[in-house]
C-alpha positions as CSV (number, residue, x, y, z in Angstrom):
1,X,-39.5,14.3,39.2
2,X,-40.6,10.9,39.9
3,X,-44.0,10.4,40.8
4,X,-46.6,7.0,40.9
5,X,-49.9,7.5,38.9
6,X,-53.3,6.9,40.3
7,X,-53.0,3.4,39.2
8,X,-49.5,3.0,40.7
9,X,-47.3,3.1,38.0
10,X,-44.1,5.1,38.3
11,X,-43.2,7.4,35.5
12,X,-40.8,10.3,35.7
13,X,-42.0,13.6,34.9
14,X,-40.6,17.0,33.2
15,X,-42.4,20.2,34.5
16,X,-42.0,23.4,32.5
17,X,-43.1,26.8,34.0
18,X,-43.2,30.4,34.2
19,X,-44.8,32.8,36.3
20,X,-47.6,34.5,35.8
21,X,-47.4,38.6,37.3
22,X,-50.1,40.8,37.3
23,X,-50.1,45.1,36.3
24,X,-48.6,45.8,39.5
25,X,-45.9,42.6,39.1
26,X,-47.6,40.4,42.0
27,X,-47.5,36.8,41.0
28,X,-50.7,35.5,40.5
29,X,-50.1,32.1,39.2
30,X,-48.2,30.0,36.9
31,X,-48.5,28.5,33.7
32,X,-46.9,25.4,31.9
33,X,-46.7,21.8,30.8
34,X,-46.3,18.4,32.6
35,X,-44.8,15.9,30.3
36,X,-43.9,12.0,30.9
37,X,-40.6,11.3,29.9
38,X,-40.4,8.5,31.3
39,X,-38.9,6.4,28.4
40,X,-36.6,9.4,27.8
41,X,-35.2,9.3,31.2
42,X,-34.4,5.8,31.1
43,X,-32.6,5.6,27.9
44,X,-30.1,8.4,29.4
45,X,-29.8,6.8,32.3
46,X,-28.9,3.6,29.9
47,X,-26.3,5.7,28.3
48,X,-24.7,7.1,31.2
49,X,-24.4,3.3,32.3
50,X,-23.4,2.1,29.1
51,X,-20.3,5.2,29.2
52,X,-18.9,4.4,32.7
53,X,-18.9,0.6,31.7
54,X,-17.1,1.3,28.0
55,X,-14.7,4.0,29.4
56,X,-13.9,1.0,32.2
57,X,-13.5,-1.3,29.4
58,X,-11.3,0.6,27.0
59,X,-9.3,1.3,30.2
60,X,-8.5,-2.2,30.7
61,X,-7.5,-2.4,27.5
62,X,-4.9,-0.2,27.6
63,X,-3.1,-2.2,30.2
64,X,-3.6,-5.5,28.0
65,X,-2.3,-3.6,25.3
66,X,1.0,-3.0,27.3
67,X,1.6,-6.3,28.6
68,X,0.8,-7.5,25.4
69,X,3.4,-5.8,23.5
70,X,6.2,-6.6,26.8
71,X,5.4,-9.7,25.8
72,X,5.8,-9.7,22.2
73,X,9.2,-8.2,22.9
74,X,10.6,-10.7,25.1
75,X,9.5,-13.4,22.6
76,X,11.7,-11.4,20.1
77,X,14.5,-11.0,22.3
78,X,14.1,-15.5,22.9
79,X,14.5,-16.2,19.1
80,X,17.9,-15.2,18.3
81,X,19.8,-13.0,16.0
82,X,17.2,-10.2,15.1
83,X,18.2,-8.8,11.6
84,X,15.9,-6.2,12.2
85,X,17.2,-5.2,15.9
86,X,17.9,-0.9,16.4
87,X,15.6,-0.7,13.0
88,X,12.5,2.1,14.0
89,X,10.3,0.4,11.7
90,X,10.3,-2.4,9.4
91,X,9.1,-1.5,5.8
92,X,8.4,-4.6,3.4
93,X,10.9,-4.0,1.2
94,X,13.4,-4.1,4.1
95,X,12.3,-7.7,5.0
96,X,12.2,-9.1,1.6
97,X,15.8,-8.0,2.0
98,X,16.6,-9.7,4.6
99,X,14.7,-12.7,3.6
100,X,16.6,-13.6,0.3
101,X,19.5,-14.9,1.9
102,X,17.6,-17.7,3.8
103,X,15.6,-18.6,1.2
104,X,18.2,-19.2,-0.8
105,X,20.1,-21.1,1.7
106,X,17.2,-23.3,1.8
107,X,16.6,-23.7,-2.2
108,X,20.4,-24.4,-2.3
109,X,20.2,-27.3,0.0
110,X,16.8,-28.9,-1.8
111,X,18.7,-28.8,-4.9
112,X,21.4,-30.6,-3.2
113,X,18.8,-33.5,-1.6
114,X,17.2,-33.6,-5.0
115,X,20.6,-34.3,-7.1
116,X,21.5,-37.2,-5.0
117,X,18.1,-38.5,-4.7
118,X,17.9,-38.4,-8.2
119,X,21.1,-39.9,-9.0
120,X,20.3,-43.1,-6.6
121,X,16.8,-43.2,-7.4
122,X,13.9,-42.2,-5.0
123,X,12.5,-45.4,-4.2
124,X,15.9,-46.6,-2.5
125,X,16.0,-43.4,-0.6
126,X,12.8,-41.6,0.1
127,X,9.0,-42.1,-0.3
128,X,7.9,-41.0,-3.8
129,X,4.7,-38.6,-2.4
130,X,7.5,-36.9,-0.1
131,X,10.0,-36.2,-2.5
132,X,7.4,-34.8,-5.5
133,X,6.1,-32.7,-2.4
134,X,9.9,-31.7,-1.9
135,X,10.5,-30.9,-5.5
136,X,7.4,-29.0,-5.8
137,X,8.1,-26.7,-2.7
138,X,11.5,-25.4,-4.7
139,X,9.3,-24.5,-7.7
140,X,7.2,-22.6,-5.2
141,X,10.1,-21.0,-3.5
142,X,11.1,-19.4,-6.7
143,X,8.4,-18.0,-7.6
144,X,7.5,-16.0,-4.1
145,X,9.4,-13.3,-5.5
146,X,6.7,-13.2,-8.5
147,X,3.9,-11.9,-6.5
148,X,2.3,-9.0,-7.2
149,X,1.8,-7.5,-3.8
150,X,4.5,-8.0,-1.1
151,X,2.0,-7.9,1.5
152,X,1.2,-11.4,0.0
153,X,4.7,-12.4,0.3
154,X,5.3,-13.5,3.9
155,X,2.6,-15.4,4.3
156,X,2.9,-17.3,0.8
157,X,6.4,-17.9,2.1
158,X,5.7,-18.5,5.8
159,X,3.7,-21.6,4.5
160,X,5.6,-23.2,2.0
161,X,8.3,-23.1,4.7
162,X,6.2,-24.6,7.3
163,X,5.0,-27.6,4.7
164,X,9.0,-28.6,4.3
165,X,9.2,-28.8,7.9
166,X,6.1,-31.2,8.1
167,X,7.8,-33.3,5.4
168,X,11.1,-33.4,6.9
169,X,9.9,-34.6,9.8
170,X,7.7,-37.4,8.4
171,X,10.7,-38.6,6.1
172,X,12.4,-41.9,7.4
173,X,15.8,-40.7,6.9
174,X,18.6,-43.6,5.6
175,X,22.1,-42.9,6.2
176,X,22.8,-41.9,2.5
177,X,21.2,-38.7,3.0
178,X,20.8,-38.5,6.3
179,X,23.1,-35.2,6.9
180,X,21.2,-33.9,3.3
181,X,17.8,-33.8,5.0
182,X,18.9,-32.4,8.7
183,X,20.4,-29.3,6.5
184,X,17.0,-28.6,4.8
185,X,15.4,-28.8,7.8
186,X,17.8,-26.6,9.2
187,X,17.6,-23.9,6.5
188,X,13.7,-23.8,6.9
189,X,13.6,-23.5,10.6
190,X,16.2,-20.4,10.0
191,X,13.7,-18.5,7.6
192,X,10.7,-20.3,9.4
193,X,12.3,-18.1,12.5
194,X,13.2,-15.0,10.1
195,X,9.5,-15.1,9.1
196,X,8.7,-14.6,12.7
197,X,10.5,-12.2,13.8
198,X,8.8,-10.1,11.0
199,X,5.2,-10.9,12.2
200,X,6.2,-10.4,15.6
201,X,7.5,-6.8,14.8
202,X,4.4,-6.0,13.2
203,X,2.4,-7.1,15.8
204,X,4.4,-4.6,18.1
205,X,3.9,-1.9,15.8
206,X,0.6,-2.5,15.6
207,X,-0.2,-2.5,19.6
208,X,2.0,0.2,19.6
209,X,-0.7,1.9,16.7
210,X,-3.8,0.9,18.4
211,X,-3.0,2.1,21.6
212,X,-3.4,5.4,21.3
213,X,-6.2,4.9,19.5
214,X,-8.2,3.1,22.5
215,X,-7.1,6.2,24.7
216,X,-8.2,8.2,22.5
217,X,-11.4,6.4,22.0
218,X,-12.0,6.4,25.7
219,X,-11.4,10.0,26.2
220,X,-13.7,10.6,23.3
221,X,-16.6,8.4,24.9
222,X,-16.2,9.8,28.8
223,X,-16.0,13.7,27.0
224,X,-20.0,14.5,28.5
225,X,-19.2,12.3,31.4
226,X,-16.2,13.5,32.9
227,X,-16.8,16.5,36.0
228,X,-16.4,19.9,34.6
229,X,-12.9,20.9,34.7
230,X,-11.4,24.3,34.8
231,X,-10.6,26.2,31.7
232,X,-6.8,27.5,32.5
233,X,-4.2,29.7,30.3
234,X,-2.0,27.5,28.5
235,X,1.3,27.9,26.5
236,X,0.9,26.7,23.0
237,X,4.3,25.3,23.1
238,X,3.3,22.9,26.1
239,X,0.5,21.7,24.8
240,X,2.4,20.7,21.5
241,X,5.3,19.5,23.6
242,X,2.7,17.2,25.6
243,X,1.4,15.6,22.3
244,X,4.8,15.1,20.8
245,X,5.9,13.7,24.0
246,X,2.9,11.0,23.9
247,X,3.7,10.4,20.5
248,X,7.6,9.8,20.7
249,X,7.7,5.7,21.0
250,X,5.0,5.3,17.9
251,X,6.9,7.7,15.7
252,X,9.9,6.0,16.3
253,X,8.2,2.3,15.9
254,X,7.4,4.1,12.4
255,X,10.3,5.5,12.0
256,X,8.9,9.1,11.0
257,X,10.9,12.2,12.2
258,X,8.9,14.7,14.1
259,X,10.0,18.5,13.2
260,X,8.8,21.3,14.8
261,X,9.0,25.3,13.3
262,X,6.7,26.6,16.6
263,X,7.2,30.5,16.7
264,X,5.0,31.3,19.3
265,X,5.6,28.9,21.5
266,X,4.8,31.7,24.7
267,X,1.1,32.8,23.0
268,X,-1.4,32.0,25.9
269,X,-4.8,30.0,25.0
270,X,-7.2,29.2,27.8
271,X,-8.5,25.6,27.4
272,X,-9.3,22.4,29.5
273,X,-5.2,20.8,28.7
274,X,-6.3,17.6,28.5
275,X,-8.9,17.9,26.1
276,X,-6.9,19.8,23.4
277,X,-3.2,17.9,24.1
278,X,-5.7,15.1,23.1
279,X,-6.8,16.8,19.7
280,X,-3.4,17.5,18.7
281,X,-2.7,13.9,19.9
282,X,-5.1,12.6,17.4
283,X,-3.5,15.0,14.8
284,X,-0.2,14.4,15.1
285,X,-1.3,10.2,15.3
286,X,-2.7,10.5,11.6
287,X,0.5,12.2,10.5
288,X,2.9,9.5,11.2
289,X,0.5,6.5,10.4
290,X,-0.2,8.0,6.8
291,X,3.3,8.8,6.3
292,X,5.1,8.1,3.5
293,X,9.4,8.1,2.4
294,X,10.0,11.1,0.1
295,X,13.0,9.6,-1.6
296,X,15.3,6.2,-0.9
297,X,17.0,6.6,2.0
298,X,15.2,9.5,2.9
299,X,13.6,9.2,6.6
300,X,9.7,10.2,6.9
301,X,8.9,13.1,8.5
302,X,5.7,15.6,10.0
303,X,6.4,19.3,10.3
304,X,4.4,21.1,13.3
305,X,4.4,24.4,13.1
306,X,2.3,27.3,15.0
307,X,1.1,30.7,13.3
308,X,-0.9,33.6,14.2
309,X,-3.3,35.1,12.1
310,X,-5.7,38.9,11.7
311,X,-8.5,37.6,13.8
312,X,-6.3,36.5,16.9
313,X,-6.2,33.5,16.8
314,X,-3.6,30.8,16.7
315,X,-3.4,27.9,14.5
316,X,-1.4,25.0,15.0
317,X,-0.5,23.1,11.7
318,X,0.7,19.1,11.2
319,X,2.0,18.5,7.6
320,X,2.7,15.4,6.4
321,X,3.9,13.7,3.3
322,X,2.1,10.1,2.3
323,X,-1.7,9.8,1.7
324,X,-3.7,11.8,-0.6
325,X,-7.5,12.3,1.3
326,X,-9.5,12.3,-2.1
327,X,-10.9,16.0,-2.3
328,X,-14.4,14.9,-2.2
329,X,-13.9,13.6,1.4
330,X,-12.7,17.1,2.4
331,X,-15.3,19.1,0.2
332,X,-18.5,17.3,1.7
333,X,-16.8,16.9,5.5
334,X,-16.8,12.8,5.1
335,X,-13.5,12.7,7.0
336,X,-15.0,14.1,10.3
337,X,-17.9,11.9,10.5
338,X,-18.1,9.3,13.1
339,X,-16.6,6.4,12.5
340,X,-15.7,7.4,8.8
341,X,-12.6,5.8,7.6
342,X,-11.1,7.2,3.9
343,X,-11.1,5.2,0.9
344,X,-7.6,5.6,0.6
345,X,-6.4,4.9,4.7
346,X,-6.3,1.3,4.6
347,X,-3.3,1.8,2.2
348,X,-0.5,-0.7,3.9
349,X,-3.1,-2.1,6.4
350,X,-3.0,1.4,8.5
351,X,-5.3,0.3,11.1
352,X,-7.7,3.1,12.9
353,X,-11.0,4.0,14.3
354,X,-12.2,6.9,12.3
355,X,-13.1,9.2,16.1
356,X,-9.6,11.1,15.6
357,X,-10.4,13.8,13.0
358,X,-14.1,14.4,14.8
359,X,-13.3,14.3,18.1
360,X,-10.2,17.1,17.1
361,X,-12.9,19.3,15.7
362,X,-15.2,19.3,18.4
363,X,-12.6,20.0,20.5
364,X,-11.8,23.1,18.8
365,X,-15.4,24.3,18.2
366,X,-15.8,23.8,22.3
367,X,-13.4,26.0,23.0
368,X,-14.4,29.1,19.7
369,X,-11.8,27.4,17.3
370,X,-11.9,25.2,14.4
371,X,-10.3,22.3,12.4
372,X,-9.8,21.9,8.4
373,X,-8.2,19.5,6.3
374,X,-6.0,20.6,3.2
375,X,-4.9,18.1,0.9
376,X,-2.8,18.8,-2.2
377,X,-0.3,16.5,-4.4
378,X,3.1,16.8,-3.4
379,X,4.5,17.5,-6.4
380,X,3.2,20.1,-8.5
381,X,3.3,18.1,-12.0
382,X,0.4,16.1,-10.5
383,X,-3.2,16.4,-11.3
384,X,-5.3,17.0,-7.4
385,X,-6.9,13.7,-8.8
386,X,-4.3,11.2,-9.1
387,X,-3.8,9.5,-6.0
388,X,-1.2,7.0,-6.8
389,X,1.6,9.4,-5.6
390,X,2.1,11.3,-2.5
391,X,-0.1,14.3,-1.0
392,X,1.2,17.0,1.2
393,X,-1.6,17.1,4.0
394,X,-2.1,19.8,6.4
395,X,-4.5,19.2,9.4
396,X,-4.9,23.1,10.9
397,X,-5.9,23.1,14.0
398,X,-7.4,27.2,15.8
399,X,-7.9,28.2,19.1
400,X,-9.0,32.2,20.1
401,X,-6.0,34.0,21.9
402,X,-5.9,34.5,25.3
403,X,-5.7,38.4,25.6
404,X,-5.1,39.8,29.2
């Protein structure tokens, strides 16, 4: 209730009562507590606010997100010849592949400017700064393939490329090795472009990544905000074909296989659809982004499957093969914290917000399920400790039975 005090202030106040009965159960009065909760009230009125104004936010971006990655696309589609093109994802050791060619195109044609320059001496032909910049760029392109981490590759190589460009174009070309310098410059504007195409790829993957994960955020934020909807009888079968349906186009920017085993696909659960299609959204998300190839060659791959078990109820399982979750972070529930990311999910720059696990649990629990993690080396040989090889991980996810 809002009210004004005696010295006109305006507060807002709680009133808690019951009433008072006498022997013969006449009411006789009431007894309780006024309390000001004033400060209360307008922090959650702040937070209603602040949820209609992020849920607004995170919607926009979701559009962005789409025109972003049309974008990215068409660029792709403007700069040629795409080695990569009909590819469902693009693994580093497929573009260092594909890079090796171009760069040796380009070390083959330094090593043809240097021979000539050096045979007719560089002051007759080319500035002396230039060419020791020139000579030091094919040491550097030989050694790209030295790195440690290919992560570090493409940019390491992106750059050097870029600096021979800048020299090429500073060079006052005479006629003797006119058609020599034109043909470096060509070669470095061909892997310049190759280098591209990979970033722009990733960026598409990426937006392709993240968008899910802004839905999902938004959903997650507007939960307590949304108008009560109707609990109705669902098939488990649709509600796993929904979230493999929304998951289609990033599974196959990953290129991960999706494999169902659902045996009781006609088992009735009564739920709000949205909210759990969205849990086993979030699931099935985590699958393919911490994904691993079993073997060369081999495509990657998440196995849903669907189970009854002695206390009716149904569980719905997603097991992938790829990133161990460090038994610790099961054992003392780290991985359904708020905001908690894994010590191990950044592996490959895997990108995420750490709601997905949480907001899948609490789902469950809303509707007299649960959610657990299981997390055990893929191959038996291994210690449950080493986590420089593969994990099988199984995300179970239970709902009660409808029984009619």
């Amino acid at each position: 209730m809002r009210v004004k005090t005696r010295k006109g202030r305006n507060i807002v106040i709680e009133i808690n009562a019951r009433v008072l009965h006498d022997r013969n159960n006449r009411i006789i009065g009431r007894a309780g507590v006024v309390r000001d909760i004033s400060e209360e009230f307008a922090l959650r009125e702040q937070v209603k606010e602040f949820t209609v104004d992020i849920g607004n936010v995170l919607h926009s971006y979701s559009s962005i997100l789409i025109s972003v990655h049309h974008s990215i696309r068409a660029v792709i589609d403007s700069l040629g010849i795409d080695p990569f093109e009909g590819e469902e994802t693009l693994l580093i050791e497929r573009e260092m592949a594909v890079l090796q060619q171009p760069t040796a195109n380009l070390i083959f044609s330094l090593d043809r400017l240097n021979g000539v320059v050096t045979a007719r001496g560089v002051s007759n032909l080319i500035q002396q700064n230039q060419w020791l910049e020139l000579q030091h760029s094919i040491e550097k392109l030989n050694h790209v393939k030295d790195i440690p981490y290919l992560e570090f590759r493409l940019p390491t190589l992106r750059e050097i490329v870029q600096h021979i460009i800048d020299i090429c174009r500073k060079i006052e070309v005479v006629k003797q090795i006119q058609d020599m310098v034109l043909q470096v410059r060509n070669a470095a504007e061909e892997l310049l472009r190759i280098c591209s195409l990979i970033n722009l790829h990733y960026a598409s993957d990426a937006i392709i990544a993240i968008g899910q994960q802004v839905r999902s955020l938004r959903e997650y934020v507007i939960f307590g905000a949304r108008k009560n909807e109707p609990k109705i009888a669902c098939k488990i079968g649709e509600l796993i074909f929904h979230a493999v349906i929304k998951m289609e186009e990033f599974a196959r920017s990953q290129g991960v296989v999706i494999k169902t085993k659902v045996n009781t696909p006609n088992i009735y659960v009564k739920v709000v659809e949205r909210d759990v299609v969205r849990a086993l959204t979030n699931l099935l998300h985590n699958a393919i982004k911490y994904s691993w190839c079993r073997n060369k060659g081999e495509s990657l791959w998440i196995l849903i499957r669907s189970l009854t078990n002695k206390d009716n109820q149904i569980s719905i399982e997603f097991e992938n093969f790829g990133v161990p979750i460090p038994k610790e972070e099961i054992s003392q529930d780290l991985i359904f914290q708020i905001g908690y990311r894994g010590r191990l999910s950044s592996d490959r720059g895997r990108m995420g917000t750490g709601v997905g696990l949480s907001d899948s649990r609490r789902v469950a629990r809303e509707y007299g399920g649960n959610m657990i993690i299981k997390s055990r080396p893929a191959f038996p040989a291994r210690r449950d400790d080493d986590y420089n090889h593969p994990f099988l991980t199984t995300a179970v996810f239970t709902l009660p039975i409808l029984t009619r």
